[in-house]
C-alpha positions in Angstrom: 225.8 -58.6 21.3 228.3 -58.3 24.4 230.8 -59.4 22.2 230.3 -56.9 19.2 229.8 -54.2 21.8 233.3 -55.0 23.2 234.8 -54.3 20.1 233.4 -51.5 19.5 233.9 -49.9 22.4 238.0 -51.5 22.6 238.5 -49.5 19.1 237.4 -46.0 20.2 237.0 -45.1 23.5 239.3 -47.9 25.1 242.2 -46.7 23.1 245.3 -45.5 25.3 246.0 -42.0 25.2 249.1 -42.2 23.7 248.2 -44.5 21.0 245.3 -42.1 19.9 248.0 -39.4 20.2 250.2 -41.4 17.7 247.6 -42.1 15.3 246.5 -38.2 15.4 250.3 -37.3 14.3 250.1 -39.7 11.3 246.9 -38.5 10.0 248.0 -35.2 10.1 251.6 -36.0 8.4 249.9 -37.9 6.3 247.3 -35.1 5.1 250.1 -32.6 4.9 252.2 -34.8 2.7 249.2 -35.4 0.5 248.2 -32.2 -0.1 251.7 -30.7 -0.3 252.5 -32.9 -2.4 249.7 -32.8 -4.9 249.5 -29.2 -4.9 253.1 -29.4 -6.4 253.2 -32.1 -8.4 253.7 -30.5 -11.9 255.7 -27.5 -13.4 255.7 -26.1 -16.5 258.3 -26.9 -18.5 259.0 -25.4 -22.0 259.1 -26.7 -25.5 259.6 -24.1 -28.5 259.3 -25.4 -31.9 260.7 -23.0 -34.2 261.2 -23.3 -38.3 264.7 -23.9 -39.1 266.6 -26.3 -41.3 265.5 -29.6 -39.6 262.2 -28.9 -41.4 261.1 -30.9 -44.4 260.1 -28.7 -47.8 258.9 -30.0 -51.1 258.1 -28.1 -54.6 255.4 -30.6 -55.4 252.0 -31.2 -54.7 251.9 -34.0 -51.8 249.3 -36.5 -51.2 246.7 -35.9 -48.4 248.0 -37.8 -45.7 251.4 -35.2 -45.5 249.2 -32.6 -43.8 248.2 -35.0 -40.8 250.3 -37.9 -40.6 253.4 -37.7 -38.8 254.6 -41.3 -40.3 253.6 -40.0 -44.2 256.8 -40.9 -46.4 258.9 -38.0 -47.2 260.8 -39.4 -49.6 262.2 -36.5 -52.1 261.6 -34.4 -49.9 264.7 -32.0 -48.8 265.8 -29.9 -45.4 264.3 -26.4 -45.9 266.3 -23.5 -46.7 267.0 -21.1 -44.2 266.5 -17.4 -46.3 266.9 -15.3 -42.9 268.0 -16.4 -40.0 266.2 -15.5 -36.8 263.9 -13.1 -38.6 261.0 -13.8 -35.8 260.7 -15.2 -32.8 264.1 -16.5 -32.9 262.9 -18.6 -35.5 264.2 -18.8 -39.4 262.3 -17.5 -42.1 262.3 -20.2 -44.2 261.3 -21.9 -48.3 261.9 -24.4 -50.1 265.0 -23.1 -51.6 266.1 -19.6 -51.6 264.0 -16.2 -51.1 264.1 -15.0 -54.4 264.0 -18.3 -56.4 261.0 -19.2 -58.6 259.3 -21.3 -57.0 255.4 -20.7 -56.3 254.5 -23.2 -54.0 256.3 -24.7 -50.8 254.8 -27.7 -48.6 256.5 -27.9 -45.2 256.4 -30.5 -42.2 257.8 -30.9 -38.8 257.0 -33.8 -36.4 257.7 -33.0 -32.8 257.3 -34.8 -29.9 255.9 -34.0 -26.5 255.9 -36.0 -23.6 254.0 -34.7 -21.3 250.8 -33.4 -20.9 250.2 -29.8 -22.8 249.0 -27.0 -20.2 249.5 -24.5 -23.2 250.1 -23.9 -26.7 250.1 -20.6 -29.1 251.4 -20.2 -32.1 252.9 -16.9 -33.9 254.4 -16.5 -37.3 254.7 -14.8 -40.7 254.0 -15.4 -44.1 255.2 -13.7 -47.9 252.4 -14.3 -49.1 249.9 -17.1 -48.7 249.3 -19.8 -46.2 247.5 -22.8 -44.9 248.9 -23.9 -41.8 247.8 -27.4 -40.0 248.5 -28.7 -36.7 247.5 -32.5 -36.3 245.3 -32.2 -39.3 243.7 -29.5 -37.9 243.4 -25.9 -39.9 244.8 -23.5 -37.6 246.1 -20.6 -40.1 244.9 -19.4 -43.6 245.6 -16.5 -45.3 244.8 -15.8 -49.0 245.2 -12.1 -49.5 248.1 -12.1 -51.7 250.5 -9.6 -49.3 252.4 -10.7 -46.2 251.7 -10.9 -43.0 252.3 -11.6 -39.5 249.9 -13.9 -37.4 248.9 -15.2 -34.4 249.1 -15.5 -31.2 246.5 -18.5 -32.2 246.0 -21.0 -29.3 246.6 -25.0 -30.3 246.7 -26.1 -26.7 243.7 -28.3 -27.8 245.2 -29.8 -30.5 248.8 -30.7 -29.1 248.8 -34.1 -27.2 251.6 -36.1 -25.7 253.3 -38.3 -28.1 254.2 -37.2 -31.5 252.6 -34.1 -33.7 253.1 -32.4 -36.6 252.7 -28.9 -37.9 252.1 -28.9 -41.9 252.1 -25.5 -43.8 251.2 -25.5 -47.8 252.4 -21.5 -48.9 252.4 -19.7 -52.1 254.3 -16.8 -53.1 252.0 -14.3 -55.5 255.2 -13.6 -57.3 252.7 -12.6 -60.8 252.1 -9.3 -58.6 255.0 -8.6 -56.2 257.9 -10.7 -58.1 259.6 -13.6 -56.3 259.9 -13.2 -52.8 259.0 -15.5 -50.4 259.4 -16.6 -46.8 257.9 -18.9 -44.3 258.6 -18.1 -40.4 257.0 -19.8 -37.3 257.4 -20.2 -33.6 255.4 -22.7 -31.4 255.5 -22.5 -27.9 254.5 -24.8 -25.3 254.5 -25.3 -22.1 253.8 -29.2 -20.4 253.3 -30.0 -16.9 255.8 -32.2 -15.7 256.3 -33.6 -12.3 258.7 -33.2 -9.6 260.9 -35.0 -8.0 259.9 -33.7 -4.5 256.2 -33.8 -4.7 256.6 -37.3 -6.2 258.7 -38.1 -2.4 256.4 -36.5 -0.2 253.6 -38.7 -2.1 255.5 -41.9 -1.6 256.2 -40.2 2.2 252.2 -40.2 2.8 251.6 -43.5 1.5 254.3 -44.9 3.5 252.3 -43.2 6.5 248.7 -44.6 5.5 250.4 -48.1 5.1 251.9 -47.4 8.9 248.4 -46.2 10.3 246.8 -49.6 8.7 249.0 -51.7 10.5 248.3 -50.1 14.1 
């Protein structure tokens, strides 16, 4: 019992003043570099995915897989072609081959990769005439009236995750009623949270401290 209440007594009360100063100092350091440093230890960092060339286009029906698998074979399948440039968004308007050609339907793909974790995510765009548009699989987009038209803003931030992702549109031109004229345009913008450099030093800085206030 003496014993036990020896120690107790030597680790609280017994301390020297100046040690009990010390460790007072680190806690607080250590507390401030903590929550400095976890208060700050993302920003938002941009990503814009806009239709341009890069994208994929095809004149024939794909199988199922094209509209939610990023590794889907894409064989035969060409670089879209840029109708207008910059007609929205900064972003191309976009087909399969050019704006007044005959062709009725267009499938389009672009894989993208994020990596780091999606705070937000919307998605604008416009479409002569109609449109499904995926995102991971995921319906986002359909419009079947037979005119063009804008959309969005439409918010994907649930559907984007780090790694890689893929927006897949299948459009149609009603040429029977307005003749051919067709166009595909969409912007995607996202922003991640990313961390920084400092916040990630005044973390290592308080753990640094912790590991010093274990040792005394």
């Amino acid at each position: 019992m003496d014993n036990a209440r020896s120690l107790e007594l030597g680790t609280t009360d017994e301390a020297p003043p100046s040690r009990r100063a010390n460790s007072r100092v680190k806690v607080t350091l250590l507390a401030f570099a903590l929550a400095l440093g976890s208060a700050s230890t993302a920003n938002a960092a941009p990503v814009t995915i806009n239709t341009d060339s890069s994208w994929l286009a095809t004149n024939a029906l794909p199988d199922f897989p094209w509209l939610f698998d990023p590794s889907f074979d894409t064989t035969g399948w060409i670089n879209a072609s840029v109708n207008i440039p910059a007609c929205g968004n900064g972003a191309d308007c976009i087909w399969y081959d050019g704006q007044f050609s005959a062709t009725h339907f267009a499938w389009l793909r672009k894989t993208f990769t994020i990596s780091d974790p999606v705070v937000s995510a919307v998605l604008n765009g416009g479409i002569d005439d109609d449109v499904d548009v995926y995102l991971n699989g995921v319906l986002v987009f359909s419009d079947h009236d037979g005119t063009a038209n804008a959309f969005g803003p439409v918010d994907v931030t649930s559907l984007l995750t780090p790694g890689v992702n893929l927006i897949a549109v299948a459009a149609e031109d009603n040429f029977m009623i307005f003749g051919n004229n067709h166009d595909f345009v969409a912007s995607l913008q996202v922003e991640t949270s990313v961390p920084e450099a400092t916040s990630l030093a005044l973390l290592a800085s308080g753990f640094a401290v912790l590991a010093a206030l274990r040792r005394c």
